[in-house]
C-alpha positions as CSV (number, residue, x, y, z in Angstrom):
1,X,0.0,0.0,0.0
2,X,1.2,3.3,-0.9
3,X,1.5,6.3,2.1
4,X,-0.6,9.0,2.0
5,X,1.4,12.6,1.4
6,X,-0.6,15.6,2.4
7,X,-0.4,17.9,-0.5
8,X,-0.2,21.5,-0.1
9,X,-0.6,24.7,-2.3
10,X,1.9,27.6,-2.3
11,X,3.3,30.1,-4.3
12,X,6.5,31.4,-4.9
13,X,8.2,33.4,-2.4
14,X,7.9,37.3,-2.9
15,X,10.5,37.9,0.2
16,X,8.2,38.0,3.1
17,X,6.8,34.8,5.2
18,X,3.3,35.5,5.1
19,X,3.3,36.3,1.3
20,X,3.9,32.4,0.7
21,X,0.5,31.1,1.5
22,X,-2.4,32.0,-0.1
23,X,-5.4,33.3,2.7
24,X,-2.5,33.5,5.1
25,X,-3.5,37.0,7.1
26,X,-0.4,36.9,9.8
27,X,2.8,35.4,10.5
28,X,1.6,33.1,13.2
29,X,-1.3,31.5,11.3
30,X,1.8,30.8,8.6
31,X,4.0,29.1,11.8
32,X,0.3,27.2,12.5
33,X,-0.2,25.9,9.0
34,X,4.2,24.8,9.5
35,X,3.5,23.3,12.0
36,X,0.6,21.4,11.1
37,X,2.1,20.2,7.8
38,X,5.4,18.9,8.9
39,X,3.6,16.8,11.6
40,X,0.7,15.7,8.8
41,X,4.5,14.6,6.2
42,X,5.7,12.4,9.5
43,X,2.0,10.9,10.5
44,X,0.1,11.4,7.4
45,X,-2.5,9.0,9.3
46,X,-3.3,11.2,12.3
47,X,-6.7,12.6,12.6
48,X,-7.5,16.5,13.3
49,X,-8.0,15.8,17.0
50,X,-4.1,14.4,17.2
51,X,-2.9,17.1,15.1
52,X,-3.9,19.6,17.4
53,X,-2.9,17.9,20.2
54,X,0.8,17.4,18.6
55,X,1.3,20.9,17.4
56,X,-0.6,23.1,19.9
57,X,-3.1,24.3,16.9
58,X,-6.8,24.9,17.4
59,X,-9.0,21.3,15.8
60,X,-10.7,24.2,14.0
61,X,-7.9,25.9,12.5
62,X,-6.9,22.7,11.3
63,X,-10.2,22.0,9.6
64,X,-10.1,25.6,7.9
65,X,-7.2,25.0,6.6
66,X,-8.4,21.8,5.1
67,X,-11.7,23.7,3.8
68,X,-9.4,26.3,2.5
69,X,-7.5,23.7,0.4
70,X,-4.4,24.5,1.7
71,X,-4.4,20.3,3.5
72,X,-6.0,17.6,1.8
73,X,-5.9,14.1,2.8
C-alpha cells in the first residue's frame, strides 16, 4: 500500500513569510499551518484531533485549513 502525502498549495516566495500562502493573514497563522504540515509529512495517518494535540493548533484551525484547500488528505 502506498503512504498518504498531504499535499499543499503555495506560491512562490515574494521575500516575506506570510506572502507564501495564499489566505495567510499573519505570521503566526503561517507558523500554524508549518507546523501542522510537517507533523501531517511524519504521521500522514493522524486525525485532526491528534494534530492539534501534537502541534498546539486549534481542531478548528486545522479543519479551515483543510476547507481552504491549503491540506488535503
Amino acid at each position: 500500500m502506498k503512504k498518504q502525502r498531504t499535499a499543499v498549495l503555495e506560491k512562490p516566495s515574494s521575500g516575506t513569510r506570510s506572502a507564501v500562502l495564499y489566505g495567510m493573514q499573519s505570521d503566526a497563522e503561517v507558523d500554524m499551518y508549518r507546523k501542522v504540515r510537517a507533523y501531517l509529512l511524519q504521521n500522514p495517518r493522524a486525525n485532526a484531533m491528534q494534530v492539534a494535540n501534537a502541534t498546539n493548533v486549534s481542531v478548528y484551525k486545522i479543519t479551515q485549513f483543510v476547507r481552504e484547500g491549503l491540506l488535503r488528505h
